[in-house]
C-alpha positions as CSV (number, residue, x, y, z in Angstrom):
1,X,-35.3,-23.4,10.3
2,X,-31.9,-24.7,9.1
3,X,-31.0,-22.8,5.9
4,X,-27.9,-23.6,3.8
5,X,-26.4,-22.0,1.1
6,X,-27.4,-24.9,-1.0
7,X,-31.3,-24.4,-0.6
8,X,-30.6,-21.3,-1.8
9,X,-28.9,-22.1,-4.8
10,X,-31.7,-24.5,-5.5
11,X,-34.7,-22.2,-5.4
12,X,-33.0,-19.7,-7.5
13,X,-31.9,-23.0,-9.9
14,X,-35.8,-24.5,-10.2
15,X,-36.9,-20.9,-10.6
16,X,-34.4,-20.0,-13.6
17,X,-35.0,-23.6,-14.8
18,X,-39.0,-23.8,-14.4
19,X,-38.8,-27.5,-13.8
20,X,-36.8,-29.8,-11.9
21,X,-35.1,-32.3,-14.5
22,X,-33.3,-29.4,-15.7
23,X,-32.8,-27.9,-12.4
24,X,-31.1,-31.1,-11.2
25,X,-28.6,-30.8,-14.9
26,X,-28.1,-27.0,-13.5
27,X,-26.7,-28.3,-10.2
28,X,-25.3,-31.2,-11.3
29,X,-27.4,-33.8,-8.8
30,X,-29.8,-36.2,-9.6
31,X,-33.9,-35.4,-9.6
32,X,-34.5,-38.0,-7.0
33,X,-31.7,-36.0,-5.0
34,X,-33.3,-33.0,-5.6
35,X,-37.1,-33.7,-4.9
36,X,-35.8,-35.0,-1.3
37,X,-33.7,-31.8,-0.8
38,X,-37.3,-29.6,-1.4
39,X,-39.4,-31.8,0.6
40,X,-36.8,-31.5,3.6
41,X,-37.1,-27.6,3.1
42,X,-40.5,-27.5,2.8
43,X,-41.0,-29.4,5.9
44,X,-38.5,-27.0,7.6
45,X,-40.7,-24.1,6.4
46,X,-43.9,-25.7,7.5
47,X,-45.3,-23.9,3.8
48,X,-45.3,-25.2,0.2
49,X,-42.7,-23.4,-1.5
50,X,-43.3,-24.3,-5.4
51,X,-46.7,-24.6,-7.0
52,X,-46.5,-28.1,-8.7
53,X,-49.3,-28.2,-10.5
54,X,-48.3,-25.3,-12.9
55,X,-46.2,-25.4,-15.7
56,X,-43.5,-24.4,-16.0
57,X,-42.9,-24.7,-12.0
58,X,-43.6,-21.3,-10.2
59,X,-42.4,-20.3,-6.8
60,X,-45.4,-20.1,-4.3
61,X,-45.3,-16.5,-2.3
62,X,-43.0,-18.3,0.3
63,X,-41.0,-19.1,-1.9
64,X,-40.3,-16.0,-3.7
65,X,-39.5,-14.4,-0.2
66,X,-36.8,-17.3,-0.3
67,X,-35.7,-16.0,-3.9
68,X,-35.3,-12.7,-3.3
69,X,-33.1,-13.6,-0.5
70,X,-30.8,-15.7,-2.6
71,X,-30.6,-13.0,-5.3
72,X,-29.5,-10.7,-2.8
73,X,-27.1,-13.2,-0.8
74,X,-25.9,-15.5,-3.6
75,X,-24.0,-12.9,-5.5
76,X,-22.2,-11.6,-2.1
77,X,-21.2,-15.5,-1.7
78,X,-19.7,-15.8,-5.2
79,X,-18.1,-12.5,-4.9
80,X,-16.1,-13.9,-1.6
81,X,-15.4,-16.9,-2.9
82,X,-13.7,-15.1,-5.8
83,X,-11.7,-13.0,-3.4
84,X,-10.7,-16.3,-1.6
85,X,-9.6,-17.9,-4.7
86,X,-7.7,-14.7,-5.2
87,X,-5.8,-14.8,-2.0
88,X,-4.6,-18.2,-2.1
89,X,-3.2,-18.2,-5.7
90,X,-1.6,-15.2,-4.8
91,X,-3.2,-12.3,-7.1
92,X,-5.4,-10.9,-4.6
93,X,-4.7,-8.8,-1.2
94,X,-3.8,-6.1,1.0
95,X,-0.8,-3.8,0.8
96,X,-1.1,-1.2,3.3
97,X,2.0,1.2,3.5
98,X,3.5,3.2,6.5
99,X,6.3,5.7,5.1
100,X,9.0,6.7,7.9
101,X,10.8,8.8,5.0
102,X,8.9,11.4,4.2
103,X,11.0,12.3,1.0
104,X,9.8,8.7,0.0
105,X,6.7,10.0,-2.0
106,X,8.9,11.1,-4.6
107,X,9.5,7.7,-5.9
108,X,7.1,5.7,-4.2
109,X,4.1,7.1,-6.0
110,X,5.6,5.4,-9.6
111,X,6.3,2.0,-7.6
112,X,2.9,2.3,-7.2
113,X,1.7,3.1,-10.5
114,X,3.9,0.5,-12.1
115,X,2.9,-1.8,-9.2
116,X,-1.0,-1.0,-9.7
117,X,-1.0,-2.1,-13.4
118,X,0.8,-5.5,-12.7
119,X,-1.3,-6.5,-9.6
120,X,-5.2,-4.5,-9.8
121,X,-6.8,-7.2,-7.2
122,X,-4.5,-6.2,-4.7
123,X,-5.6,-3.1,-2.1
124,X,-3.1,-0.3,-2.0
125,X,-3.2,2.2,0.6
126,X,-0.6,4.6,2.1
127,X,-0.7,5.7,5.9
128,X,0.8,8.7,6.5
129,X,-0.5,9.2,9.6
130,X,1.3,6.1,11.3
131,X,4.9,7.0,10.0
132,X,6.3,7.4,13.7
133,X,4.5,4.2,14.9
134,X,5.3,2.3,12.0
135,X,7.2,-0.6,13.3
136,X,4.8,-1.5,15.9
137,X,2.0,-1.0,13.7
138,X,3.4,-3.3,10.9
139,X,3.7,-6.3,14.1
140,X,-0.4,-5.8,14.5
141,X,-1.0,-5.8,11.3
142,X,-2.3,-2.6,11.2
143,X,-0.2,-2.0,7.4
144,X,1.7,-4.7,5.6
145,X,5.2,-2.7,4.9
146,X,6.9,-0.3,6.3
147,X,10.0,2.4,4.2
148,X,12.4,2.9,6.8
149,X,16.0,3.6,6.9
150,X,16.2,2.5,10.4
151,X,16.5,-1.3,10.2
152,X,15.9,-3.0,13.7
153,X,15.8,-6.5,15.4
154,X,12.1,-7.2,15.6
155,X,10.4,-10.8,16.0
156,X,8.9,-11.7,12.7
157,X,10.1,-8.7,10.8
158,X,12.6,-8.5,7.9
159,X,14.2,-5.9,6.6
160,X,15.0,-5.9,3.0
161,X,17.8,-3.5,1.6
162,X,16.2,-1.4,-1.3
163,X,18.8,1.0,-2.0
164,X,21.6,3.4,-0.8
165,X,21.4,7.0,-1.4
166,X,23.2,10.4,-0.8
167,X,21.8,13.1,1.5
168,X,23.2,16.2,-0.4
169,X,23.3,20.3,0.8
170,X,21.2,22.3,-1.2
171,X,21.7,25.9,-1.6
172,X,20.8,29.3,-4.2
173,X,23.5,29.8,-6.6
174,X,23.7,32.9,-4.4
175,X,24.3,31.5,-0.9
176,X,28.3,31.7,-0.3
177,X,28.3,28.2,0.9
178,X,27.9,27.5,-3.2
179,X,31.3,28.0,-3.5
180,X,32.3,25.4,-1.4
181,X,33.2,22.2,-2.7
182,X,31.7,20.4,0.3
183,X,29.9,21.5,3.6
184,X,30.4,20.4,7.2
185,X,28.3,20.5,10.2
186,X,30.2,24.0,11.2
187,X,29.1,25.6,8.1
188,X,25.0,25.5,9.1
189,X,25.7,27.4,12.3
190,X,24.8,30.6,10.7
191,X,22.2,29.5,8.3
192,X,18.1,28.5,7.9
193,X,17.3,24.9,7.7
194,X,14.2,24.4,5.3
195,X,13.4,21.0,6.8
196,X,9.9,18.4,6.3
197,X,8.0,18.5,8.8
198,X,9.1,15.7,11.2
199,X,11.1,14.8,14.2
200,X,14.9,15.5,14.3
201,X,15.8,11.4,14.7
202,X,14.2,11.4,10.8
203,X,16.2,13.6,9.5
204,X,19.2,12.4,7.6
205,X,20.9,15.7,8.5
206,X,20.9,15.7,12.3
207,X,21.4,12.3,12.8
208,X,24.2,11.8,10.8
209,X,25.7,15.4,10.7
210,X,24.1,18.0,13.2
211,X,23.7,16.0,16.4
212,X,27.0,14.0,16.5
213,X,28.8,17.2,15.9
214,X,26.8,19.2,18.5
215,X,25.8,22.1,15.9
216,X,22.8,23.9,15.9
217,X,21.4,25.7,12.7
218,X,20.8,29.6,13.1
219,X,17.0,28.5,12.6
220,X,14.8,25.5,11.3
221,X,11.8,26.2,9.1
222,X,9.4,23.7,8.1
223,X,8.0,22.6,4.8
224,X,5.5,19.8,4.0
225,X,6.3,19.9,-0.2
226,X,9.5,19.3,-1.5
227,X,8.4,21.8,-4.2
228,X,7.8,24.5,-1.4
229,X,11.4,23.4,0.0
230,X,13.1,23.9,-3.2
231,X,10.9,27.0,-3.9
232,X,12.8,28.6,-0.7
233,X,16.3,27.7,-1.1
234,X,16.3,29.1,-5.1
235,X,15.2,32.5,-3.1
236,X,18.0,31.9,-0.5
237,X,15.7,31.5,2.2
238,X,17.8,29.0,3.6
239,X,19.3,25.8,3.0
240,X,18.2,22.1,3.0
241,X,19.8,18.7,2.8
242,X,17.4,15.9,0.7
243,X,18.0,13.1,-0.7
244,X,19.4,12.7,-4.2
245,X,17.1,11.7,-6.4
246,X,14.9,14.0,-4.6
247,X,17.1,16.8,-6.5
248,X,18.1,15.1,-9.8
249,X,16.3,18.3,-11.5
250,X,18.9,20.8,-9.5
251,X,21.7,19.4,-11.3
252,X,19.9,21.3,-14.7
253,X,18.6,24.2,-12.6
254,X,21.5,27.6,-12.1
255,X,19.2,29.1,-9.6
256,X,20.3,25.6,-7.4
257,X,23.5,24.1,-6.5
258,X,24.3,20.9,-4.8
259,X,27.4,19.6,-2.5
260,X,28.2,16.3,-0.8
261,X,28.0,16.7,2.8
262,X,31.9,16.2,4.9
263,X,34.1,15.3,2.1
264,X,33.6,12.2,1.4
265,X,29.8,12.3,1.2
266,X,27.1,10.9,3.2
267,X,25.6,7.4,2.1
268,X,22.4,6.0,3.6
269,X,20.3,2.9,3.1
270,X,16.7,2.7,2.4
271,X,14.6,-0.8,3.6
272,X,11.0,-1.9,3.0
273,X,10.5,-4.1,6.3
274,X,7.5,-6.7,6.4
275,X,6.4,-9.6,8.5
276,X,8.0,-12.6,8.0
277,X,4.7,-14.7,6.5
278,X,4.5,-12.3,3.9
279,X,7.9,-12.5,2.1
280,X,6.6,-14.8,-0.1
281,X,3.6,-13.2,-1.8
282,X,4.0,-12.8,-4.9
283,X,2.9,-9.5,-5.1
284,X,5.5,-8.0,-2.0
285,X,8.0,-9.6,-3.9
286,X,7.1,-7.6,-6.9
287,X,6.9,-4.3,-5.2
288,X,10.5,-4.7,-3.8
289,X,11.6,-5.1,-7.0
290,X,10.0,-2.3,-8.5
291,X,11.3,0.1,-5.5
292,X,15.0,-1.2,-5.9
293,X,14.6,-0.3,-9.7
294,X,12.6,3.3,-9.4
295,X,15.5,5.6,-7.9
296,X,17.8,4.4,-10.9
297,X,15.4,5.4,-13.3
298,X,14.8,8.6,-11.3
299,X,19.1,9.4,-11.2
300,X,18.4,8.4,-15.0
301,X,15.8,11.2,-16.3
């Protein structure tokens, strides 16, 4: 038995419509079109599938079973088709995100929000769990956009510059290094790194300070909050070095101080790479925007 969506459509049409002139109007096909459609069925089936003598028209017990089925199927169909519509005009789809900063979450999750209100078809998800295979997993498709500070030459990936930003020391109001005006690699020799939880070649302050200088830090101590992080340095448990607009409070908190790291300061730059195909979905584009915007309302509060 060859079934098509169509049949289906039809039964559930005559049924709704109790005769077949106005199941025809329904489905926008002629009567004559119609009656040779049911006999074809019917002859598929091998069973009657209406009553005809009755009026209105009444589904025979075959054809109920043939109801049921397209009041459970039909809905599914329309509900695809909607998602389909939704994909190719752009207002649908799927944004899954790999984060290789982990101090990222403190503005991503408002990108999000603001994103969320501007684009609720579109399936938002964050993958914490793939940060350190990030790259590789955004070429299978496994997420659709990657926060990286890292930018690399990959086939059919772009890198698009979101913002710069500062890694800056943070220290108690206690801690000598306070009086400083700025730190150097020499001065974490004799003190506790509070650090995120993560691999060394993720952290702004080895790669760009520590490691090049050949400095080790008395001890490192790891932190998965940023709250828990600032929580130990205002007790001088050690030291850290975050992001700035991680520590935009500090600035308004005595039990905290912040320096630039060398003299000059440290400046970084933060990139949301995707696939190539996907640069011009609406909704990508969007999202960059928002995330190049966030950190200056952030510096702003």
């Amino acid at each position: 038995m060859h079934l098509e969506f169509r049949h289906l459509r039809t039964i559930k049409a005559i049924h709704e419509a109790g005769g077949l002139a106005r199941a025809a109007e329904l489905l926008h096909i002629t009567q004559s079109a119609l009656s040779h459609q049911i006999k074809g069925l019917e002859d598929q089936a091998g069973v009657e599938l209406f009553i005809r003598r009755s009026k209105p028209m009444r589904l025979s017990p075959a054809g109920m079973k043939l109801l049921r089925l397209a009041e459970k199927i039909l809905p599914e169909i329309e509900a695809l088709e909607q998602d389909f519509a939704g994909l190719q005009s752009g207002r649908s789809g799927r944004l899954h995100i790999a984060i290789e900063c982990h101090a990222c979450f403190e503005w991503l999750f408002p990108v999000l929000e603001e994103f969320r209100k501007a684009w609720p078809d579109v399936d938002v998800d964050i993958r914490p769990g793939l940060a350190f295979d990030a790259l590789p997993a955004l070429q299978k498709e496994d997420v659709d956009l990657v926060v990286s500070s890292d930018p690399e030459k990959l086939d059919g990936v772009e890198f698009s510059p979101l913002f710069d930003y500062e890694p800056v020391f943070v220290a108690s109001a206690q801690n000598p290094l306070a009086q400083k005006p700025f730190v150097v690699a020499e001065d974490f020799r004799e003190e506790t790194l509070i650090t995120y939880p993560v691999d060394r070649s993720r952290l702004d302050v080895f790669t760009e300070l520590l490691t090049p200088a050949k400095v080790e830090p008395k001890a490192i101590r790891q932190a998965e909050l940023t709250a828990v992080i600032l929580l130990l340095v205002a007790s001088n448990r050690g030291v850290a070095v975050l992001p700035d607009w991680v520590v935009r409070e500090v600035k308004y908190n005595s039990d905290y101080v912040t320096r630039p790291i060398t003299e000059h300061g440290l400046t970084k730059r933060l990139y949301a790479a995707i696939r190539s195909d996907d640069a011009q979905k609406p909704y990508m584009a969007h999202l960059i925007r928002l995330a190049r915007t966030e950190p200056v309302k952030l510096q702003r509060m």
